[in-house]
N, C-alpha and C positions, 0 to 999 in steps of 0.2 A: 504494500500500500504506500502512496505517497505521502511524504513528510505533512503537507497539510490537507490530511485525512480527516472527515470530523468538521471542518470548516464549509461553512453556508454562504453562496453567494449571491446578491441577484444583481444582475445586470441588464442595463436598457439600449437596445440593440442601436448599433454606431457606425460608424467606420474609422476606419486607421486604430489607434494608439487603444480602446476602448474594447475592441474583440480580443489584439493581440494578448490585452493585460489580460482579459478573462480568457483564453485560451491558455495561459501560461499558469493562472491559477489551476485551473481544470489539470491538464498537465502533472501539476502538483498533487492531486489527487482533492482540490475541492469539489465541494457540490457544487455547479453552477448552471443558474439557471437564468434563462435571457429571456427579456418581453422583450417582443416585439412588436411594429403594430398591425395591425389586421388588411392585408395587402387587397386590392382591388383587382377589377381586370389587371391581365399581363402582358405587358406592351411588348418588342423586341427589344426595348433598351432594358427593362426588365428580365428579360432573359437572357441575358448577358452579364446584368448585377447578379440573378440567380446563381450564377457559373460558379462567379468570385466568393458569396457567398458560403456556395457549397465546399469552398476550399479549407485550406488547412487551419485558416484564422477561427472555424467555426468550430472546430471538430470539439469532440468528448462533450456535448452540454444539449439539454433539451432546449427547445425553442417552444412559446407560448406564444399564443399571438390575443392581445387586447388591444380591445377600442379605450385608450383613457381617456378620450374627452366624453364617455358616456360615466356614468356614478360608481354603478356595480363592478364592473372592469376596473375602476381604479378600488376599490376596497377590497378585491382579488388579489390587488396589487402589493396591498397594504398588509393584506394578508402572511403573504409570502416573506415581505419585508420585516413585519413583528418578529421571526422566526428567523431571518439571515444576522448573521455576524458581521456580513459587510456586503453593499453596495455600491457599482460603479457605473455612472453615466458621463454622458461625454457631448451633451446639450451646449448651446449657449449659454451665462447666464440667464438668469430669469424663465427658462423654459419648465423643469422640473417644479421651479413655484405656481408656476401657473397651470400645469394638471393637481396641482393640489398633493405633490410628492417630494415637496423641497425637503432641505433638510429638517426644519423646524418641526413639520409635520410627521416626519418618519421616527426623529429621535423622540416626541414626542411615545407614541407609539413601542418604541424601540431603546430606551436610555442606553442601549450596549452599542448601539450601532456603528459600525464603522465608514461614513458615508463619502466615498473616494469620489470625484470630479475632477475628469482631465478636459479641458480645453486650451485653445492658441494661446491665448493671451492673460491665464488668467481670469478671476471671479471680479478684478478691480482696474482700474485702470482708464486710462482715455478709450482705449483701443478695447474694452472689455467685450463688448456686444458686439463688435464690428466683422464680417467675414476674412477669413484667411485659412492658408495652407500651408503646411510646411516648409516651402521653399519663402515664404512671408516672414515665418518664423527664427531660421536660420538668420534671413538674412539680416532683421534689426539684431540680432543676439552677435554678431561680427563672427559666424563661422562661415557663411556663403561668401564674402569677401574675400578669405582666406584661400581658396581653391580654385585651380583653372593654371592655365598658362603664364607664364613672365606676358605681359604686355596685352593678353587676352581678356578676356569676360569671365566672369568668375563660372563657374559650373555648377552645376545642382548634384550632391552625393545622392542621387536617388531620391527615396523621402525619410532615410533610415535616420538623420541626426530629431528630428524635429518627434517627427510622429513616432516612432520607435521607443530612439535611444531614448531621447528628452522628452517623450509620451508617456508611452506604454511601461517602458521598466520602469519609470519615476513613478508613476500612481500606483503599479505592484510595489514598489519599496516604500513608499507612504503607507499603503492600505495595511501591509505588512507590522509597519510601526506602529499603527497605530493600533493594531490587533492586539499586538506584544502589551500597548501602555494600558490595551480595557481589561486585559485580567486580573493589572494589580489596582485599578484606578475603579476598574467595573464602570467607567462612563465611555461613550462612544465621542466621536467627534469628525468633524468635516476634516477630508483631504484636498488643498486647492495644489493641482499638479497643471503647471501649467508649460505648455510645451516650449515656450520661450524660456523660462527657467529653467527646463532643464534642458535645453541646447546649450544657454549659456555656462550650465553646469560644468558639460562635458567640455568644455574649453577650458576649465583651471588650468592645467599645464598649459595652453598655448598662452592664456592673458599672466602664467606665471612666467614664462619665458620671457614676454614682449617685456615687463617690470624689467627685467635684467639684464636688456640689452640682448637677447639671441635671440631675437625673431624682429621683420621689420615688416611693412603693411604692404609688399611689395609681395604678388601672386609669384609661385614659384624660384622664389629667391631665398626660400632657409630650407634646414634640414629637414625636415619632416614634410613638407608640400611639394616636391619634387625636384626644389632647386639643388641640393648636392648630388653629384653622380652618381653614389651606393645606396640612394633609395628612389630609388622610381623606376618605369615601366619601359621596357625597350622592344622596338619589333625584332624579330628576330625574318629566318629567310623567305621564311614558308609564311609571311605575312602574320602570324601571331608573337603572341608577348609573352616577355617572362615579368617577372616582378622582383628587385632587388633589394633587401632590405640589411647591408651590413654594415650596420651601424659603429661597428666597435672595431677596433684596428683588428685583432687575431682576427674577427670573421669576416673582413676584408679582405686579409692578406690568403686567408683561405679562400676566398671567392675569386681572386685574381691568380691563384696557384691551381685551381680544378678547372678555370677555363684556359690555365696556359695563356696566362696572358704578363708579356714581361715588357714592362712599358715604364719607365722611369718617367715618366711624366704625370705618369696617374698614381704613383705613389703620395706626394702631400696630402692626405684624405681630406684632412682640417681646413685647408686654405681657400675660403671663398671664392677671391679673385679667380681661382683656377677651375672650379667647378664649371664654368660656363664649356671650355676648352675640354675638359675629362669628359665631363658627358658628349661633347660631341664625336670623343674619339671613340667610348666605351659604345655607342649607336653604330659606328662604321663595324666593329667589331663583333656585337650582338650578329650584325644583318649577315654575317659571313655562316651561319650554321642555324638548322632548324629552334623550334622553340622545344621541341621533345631532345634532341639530341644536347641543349644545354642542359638540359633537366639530370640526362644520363649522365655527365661529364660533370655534375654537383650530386650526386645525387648519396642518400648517408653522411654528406659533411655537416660542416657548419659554414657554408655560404654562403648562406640564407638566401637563395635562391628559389624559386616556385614559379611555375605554370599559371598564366594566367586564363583562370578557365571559367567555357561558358556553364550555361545551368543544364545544359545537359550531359555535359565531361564532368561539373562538381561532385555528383552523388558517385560516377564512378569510379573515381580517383581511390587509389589501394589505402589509402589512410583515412578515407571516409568510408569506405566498405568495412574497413577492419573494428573501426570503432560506431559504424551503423550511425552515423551523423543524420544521414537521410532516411526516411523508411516510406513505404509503398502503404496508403490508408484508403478503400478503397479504387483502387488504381491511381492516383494522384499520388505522385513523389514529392513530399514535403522534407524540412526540418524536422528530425525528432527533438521529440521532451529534453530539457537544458535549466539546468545545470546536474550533475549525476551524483549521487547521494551513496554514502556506503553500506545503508541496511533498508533505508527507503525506498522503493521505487518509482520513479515518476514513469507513466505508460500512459496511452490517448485510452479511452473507453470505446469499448465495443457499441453498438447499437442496441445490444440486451443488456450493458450495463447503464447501459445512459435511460434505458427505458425505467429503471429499478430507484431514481434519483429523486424522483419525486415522494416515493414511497416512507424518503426519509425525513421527510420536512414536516412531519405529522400534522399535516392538514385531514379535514376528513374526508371520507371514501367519496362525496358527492363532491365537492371541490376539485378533489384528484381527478374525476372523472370529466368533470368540466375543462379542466387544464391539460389534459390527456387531447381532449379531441379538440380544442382549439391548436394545440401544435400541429394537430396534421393539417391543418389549414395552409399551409406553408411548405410547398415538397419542395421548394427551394434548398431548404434550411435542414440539416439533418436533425433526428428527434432520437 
């Protein structure tokens, strides 16, 4: 069973940072269970959300589906909520108060409650109410700045810093602490995770570095964004990339000794001035040999050397196979459950364990059964 076994969750169906977190609990071995709300005709852009949906961000947890702007459906809601250790919505401000399931109301209801809230900007603010996305997020927080080319446009990391990193794991590490503080405290309390705060979180080392002079505001021009020669990406012959990350002299001088590469000019690793020049000779040099045959000619060292692969080379790659990084959940090749525990188990639920979830929330048999057939309302959504 997973480390948090025993634990209640209910969650109000989202996107981005708000499934992952409840997906990650589930994972964990909570109970989670997601309203959602009562879907209408199904359009083709709908069946398309459907797809995404049905993917890995949803798995292990039942799906309900309620009307809350009707009475009963929200005191359904409320229901469930008396009975959870903790709640995650991922609303605007002011939406949750206005179905009448804000905090006040729940903890009301609930004094243990753990009532987590992740959105862009924050519960406060000029910007509180205002729409935004990730790449919005980053970028006031000074990390989208940070990335891209010398002299280029900065680049968007995906949506992984904002919605994610500075989403998703910040409101599981909040809802987390604040679980820990209700056992000894026995009062619940609001989590304001807000995705701008924690992008700007995951930047302490870079705004540590900039304080002391090793980093400047200049794309591509320090150690870690691609401006030193022994970290960043190079094509190799065959038109792919490797990835170089040798940070530290020995696993330099091992990275420039398993490619055979003896070059007195690319020895000063430290010297800024000279990085422009290294890298352009370590690129002519990449491009002379495939990207698998550098891989073979590093391969067992320390030269911190790796394949830059796509999503369908990741899951096969012999060190994701060996420790089953990815796994196959319904034919869809996901991420497995993370982080690994040494008597815990975190594992996705089956769809006959997922059906058995409700069972544990001790609502009565007529509630269950109401909550039962509202989820199949929803094939979208696994149940």
């Amino acid at each position: 069973m997973g480390p948090l076994t025993g634990i209640k969750v209910v969650e109000f169906a989202g996107i981005g940072p708000g499934p992952f977190c409840a997906m990650m609990l589930s994972d964990m071995g909570a109970d989670v269970v997601c309203i959602d709300r009562v879907r209408g005709p199904v359009s083709d852009a709908d069946l398309t959300l459907g797809k995404a949906r049905a993917g890995a961000m949803q798995r292990g947890r039942p799906v309900i589906n309620l009307d809350l702007k009707q009475p009963d459906p929200v005191s359904t809601a409320l229901e469930l909520i008396e009975r959870a250790d903790a709640l995650i919505e991922g609303f605007r401000p002011g939406v949750m108060e206005r179905l009448g399931l804000g905090p006040d109301a729940c903890l009301q209801r609930n004094p243990r409650l753990v009532y987590g809230r992740v959105t862009g900007w924050g519960q406060d603010g000029p910007l509180a109410r205002t729409a935004g996305h990730d790449i919005d997020y980053i970028a006031i927080a000074g990390v989208l700045g940070c990335i891209g080319e010398p002299g280029g446009p900065p680049v968007p990391p995906l949506n992984l810093v904002g919605d994610f990193g500075g989403g998703a794991m910040l409101l599981a590490f909040g809802v987390l602490c604040a679980l820990l503080e209700a056992r000894s405290s026995g009062r619940g309390q609001v989590v304001d995770a807000a995705m701008l705060d924690g992008a700007a979180l995951l930047m302490a080392n870079i705004y540590s570095r900039k304080s002391m002079g090793l980093w400047t505001n200049e794309r591509g021009s320090n150690a870690l964004d691609g401006g030193a020669p022994w970290y960043g990406v190079y094509e190799c012959a065959d038109g792919r990339f490797v990835a170089l990350g040798a940070i530290e002299p020995q696993f330099y001088a091992v990275l420039l000794e398993k490619c055979g590469i003896d070059d007195a000019s690319l020895r000063p690793q430290w010297d800024p001035s000279q990085w422009p020049r290294q890298r352009e000779r370590l690129a002519g040099i990449f491009k002379t040999q495939t990207r698998d045959a550098w891989c073979a000619r590093t391969a067992g060292s320390d030269a911190c050397l790796a394949p830059v692969l796509d999503l369908d080379e990741a899951p096969r790659h012999p060190h994701c196979t060996a420790r089953e990084v990815f796994i196959e959940v319904d034919g869809i090749v996901q991420p497995a459950p993370a982080p690994r525990f040494s008597r815990s188990e975190a594992e996705i639920r089956t769809p006959a364990a997922i059906e058995t979830v409700l069972d544990r929330w001790g609502l009565d048999a007529e509630t269950v059964k109401l909550l039962r057939r509202n989820s199949a309302k929803d094939s979208s959504r696994p149940i």
